[in-house]
SEKOL-135137 format. One record per residue: x, y, z of N, C-alpha, C, O, CB in turn; residue in three letters. Coordinates in steps of 0.1 Angstrom, whole numbers, padded with zeros to 4 digits, always signed. Glycine has a CB too. Layout:
<pts>
XYZXYZXYZXYZXYZALA ...
</pts>
This chain:
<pts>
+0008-0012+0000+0000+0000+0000+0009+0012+0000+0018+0012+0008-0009+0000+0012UNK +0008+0023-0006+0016+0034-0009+0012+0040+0007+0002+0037+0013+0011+0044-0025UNK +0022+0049+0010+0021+0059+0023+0009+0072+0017+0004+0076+0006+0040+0066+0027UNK +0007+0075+0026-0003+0082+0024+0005+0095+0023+0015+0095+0030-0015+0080+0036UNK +0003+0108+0016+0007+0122+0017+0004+0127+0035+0011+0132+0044-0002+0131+0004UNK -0012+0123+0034-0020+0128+0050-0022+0120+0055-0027+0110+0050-0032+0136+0051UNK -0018+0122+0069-0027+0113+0074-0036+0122+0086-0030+0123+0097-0019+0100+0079UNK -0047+0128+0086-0056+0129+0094-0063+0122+0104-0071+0114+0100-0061+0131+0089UNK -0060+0124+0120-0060+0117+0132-0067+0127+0141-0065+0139+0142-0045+0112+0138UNK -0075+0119+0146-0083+0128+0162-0096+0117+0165-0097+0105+0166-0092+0150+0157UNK -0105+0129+0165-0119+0121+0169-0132+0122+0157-0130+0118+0146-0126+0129+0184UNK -0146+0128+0162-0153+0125+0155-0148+0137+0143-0146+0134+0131-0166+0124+0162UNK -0149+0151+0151-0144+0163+0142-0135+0157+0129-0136+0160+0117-0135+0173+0153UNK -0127+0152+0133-0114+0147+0121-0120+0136+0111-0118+0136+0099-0096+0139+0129UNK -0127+0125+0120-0133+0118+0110-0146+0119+0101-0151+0111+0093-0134+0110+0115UNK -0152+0135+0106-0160+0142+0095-0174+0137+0096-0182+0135+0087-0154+0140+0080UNK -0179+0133+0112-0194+0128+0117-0204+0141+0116-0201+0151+0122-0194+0121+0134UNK -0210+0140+0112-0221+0127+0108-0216+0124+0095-0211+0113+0094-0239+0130+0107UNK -0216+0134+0083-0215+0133+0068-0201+0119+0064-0202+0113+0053-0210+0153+0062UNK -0195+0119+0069-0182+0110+0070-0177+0097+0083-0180+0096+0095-0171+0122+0072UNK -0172+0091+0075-0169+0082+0091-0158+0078+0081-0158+0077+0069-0183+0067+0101UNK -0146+0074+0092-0132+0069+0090-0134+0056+0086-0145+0051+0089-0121+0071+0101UNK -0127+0050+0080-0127+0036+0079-0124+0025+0092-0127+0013+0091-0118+0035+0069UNK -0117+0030+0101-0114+0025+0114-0122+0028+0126-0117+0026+0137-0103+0027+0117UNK -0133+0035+0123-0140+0038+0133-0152+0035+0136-0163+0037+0130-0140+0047+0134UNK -0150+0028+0152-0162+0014+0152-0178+0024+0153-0189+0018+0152-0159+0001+0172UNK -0177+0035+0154-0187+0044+0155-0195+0046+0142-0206+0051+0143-0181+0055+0159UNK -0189+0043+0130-0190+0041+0113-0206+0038+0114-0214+0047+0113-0180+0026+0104UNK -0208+0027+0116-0225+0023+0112-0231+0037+0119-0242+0036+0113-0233+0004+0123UNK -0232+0046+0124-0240+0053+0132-0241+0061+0118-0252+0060+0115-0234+0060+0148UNK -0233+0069+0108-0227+0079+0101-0237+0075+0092-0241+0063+0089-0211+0081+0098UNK -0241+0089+0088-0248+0089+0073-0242+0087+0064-0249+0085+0054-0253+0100+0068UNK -0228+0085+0063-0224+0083+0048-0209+0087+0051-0206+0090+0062-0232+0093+0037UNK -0199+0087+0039-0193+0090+0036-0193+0097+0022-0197+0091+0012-0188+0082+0040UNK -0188+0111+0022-0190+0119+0014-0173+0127+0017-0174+0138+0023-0207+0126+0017UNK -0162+0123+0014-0149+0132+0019-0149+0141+0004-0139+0148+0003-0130+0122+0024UNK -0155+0141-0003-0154+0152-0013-0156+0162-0010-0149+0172-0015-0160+0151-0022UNK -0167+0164-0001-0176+0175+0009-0167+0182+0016-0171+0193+0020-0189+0169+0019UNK -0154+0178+0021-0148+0187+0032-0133+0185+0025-0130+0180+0014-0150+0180+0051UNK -0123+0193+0035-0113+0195+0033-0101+0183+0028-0092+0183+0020-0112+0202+0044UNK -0104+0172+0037-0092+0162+0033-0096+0158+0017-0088+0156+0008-0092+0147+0045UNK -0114+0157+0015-0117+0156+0000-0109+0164-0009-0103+0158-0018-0132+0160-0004UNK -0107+0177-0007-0097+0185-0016-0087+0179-0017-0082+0174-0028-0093+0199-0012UNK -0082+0177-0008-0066+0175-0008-0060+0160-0019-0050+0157-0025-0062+0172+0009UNK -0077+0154-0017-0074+0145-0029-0077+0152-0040-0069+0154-0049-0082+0132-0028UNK -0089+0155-0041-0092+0160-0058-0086+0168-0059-0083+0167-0071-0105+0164-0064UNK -0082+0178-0055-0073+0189-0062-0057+0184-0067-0051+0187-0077-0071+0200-0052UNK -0055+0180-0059-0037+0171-0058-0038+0161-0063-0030+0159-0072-0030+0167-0044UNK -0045+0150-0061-0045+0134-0070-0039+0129-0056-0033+0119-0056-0032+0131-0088UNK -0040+0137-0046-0030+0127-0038-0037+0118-0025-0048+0118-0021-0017+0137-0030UNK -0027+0111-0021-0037+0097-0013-0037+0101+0006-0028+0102+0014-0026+0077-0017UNK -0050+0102+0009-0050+0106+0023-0054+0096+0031-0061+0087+0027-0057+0117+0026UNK -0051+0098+0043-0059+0087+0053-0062+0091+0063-0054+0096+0071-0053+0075+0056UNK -0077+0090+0065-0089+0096+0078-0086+0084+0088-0090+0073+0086-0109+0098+0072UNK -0077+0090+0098-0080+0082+0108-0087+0086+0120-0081+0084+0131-0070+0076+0111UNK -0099+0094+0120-0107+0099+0133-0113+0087+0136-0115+0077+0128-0118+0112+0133UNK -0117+0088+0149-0128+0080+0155-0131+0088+0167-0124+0096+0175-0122+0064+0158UNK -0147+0084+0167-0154+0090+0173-0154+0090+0188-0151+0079+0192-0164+0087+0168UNK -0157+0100+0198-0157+0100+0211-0144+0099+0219-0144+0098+0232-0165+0091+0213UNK -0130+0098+0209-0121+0099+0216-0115+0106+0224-0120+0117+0220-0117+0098+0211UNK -0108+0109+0232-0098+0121+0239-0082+0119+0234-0077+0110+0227-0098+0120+0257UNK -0074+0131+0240-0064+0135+0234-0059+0122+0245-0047+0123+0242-0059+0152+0234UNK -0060+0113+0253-0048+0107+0260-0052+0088+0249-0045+0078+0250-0050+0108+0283UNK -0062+0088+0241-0064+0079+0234-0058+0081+0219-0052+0072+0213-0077+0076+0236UNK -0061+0093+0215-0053+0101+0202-0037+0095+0204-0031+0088+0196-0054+0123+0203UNK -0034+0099+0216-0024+0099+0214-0010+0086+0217+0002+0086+0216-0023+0111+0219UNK -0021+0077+0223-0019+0064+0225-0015+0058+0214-0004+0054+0211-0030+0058+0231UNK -0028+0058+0204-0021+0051+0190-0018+0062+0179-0019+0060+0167-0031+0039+0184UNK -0013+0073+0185-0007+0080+0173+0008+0072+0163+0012+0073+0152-0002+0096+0180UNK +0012+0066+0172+0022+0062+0164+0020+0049+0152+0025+0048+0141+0032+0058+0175UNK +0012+0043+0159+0007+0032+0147-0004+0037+0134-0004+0032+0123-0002+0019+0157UNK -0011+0045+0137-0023+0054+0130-0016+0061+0123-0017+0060+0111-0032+0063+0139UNK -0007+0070+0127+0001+0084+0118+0015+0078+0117+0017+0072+0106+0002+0102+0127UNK +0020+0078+0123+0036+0079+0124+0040+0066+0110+0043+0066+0098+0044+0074+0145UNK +0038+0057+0118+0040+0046+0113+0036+0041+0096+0039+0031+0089+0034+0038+0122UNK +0025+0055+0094+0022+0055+0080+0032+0057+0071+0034+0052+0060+0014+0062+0078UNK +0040+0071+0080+0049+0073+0067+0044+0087+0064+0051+0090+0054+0047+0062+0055UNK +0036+0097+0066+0027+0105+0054+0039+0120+0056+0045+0122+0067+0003+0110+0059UNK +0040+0125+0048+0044+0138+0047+0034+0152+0058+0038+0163+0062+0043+0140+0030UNK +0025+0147+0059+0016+0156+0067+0008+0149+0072+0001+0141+0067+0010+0166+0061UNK +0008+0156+0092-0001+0148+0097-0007+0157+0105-0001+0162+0114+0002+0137+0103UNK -0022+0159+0101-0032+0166+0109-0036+0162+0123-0036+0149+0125-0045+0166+0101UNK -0039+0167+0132-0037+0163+0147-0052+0171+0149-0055+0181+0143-0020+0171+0157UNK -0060+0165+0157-0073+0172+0160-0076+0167+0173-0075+0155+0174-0084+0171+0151UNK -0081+0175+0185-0086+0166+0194-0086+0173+0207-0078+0182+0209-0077+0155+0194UNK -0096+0172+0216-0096+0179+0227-0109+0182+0232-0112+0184+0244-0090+0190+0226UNK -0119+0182+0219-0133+0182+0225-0136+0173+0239-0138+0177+0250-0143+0177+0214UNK -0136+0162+0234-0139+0152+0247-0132+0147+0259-0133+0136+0265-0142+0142+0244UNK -0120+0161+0260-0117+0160+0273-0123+0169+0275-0131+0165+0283-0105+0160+0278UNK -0127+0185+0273-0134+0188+0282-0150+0184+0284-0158+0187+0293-0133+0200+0281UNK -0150+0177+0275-0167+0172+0279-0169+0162+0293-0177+0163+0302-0174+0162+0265UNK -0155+0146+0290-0157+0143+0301-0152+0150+0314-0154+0146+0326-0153+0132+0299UNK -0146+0160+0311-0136+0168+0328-0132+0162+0332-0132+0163+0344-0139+0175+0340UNK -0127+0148+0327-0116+0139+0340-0102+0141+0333-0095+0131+0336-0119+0118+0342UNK -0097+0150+0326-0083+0154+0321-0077+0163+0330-0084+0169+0338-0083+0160+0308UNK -0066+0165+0330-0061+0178+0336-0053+0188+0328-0047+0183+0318-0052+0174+0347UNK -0052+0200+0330-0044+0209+0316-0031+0202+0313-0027+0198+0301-0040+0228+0321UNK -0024+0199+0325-0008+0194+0323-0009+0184+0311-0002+0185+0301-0001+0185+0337UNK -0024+0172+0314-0021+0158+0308-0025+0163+0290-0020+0160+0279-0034+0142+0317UNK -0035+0173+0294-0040+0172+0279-0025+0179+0269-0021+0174+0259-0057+0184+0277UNK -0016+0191+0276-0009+0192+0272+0001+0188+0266+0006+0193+0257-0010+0195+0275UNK +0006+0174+0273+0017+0165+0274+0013+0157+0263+0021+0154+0254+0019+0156+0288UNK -0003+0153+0262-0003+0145+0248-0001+0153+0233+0003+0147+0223-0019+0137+0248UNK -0003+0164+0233-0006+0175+0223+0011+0172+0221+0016+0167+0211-0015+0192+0228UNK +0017+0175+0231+0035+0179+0232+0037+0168+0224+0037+0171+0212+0046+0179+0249UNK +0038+0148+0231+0042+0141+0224+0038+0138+0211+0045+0135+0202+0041+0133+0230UNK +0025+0140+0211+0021+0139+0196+0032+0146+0183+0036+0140+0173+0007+0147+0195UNK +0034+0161+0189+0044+0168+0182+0058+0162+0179+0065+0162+0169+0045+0179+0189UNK +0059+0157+0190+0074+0150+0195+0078+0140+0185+0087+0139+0176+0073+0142+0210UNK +0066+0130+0188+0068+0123+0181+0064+0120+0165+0067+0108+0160+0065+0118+0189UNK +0059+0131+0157+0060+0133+0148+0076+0138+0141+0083+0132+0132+0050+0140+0150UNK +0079+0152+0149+0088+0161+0148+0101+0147+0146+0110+0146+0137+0087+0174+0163UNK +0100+0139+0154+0113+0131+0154+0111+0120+0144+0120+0111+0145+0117+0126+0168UNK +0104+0117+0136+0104+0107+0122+0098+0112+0111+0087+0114+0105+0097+0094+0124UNK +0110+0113+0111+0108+0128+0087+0102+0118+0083+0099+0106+0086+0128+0134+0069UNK +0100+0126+0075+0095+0111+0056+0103+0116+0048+0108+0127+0047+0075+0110+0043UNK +0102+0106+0043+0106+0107+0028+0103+0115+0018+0091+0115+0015+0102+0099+0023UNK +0109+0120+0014+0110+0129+0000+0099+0126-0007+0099+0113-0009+0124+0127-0009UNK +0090+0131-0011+0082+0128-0022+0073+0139-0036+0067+0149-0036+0073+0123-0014UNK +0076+0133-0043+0071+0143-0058+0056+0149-0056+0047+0142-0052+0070+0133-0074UNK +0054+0158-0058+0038+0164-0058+0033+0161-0066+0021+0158-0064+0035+0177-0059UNK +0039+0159-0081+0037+0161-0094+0026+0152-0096+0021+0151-0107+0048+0161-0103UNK 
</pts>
């Protein structure tokens, strides 16, 4: 399977609920559809030709985001990786500023510390 250019990671927001549902997201049957032409990662394909991958899932928080960020994003490979997430820590309020911070940090971290590969736009 080719690496993806994007890879888009968070929760429901990133995986584009209701109109959208990720392919990995056990929340999918709930979703009206999938329609990614309708929003932003859709551009990024039809305008570019290039190959993205929606990995939101629904109801998540930033300390689950960021649990499997490495297998979800990192591990893809993509030249760009959209990070979204935070609604449902403040909804449940069992986060603390430090923790939500620390995942946001590693997420970065651990992005910031595995480049990709060079790749053609064209």
């Amino acid at each position: 399977m080719q690496s993806p250019i994007a890879v888009f990671i968070g929760d429901s927001i990133i995986a584009g609920h209701p109109a959208n549902c990720s392919f990995i997201d056990p929340y999918g049957a709930n979703c009206t559809g999938t329609n990614l032409a309708s929003d932003d990662r859709g551009s990024i394909w039809h305008f570019n030709r290039l190959y993205v991958s929606d990995m939101g899932i629904g109801s998540q928080t930033t300390t689950v985001i960021a649990a499997r960020f490495t297998s979800d994003a990192v591990n893809l490979n993509p030249n760009i990786v959209v990070i979204e997430g935070g609604v449902n820590d403040l909804v449940g309020g069992s986060i603390t500023e430090s923790t939500f911070l620390a995942n946001w940090t590693n997420m970065l971290a651990s992005a910031q510390a595995n480049p990709t590969q060079q790749r053609s736009w064209s």
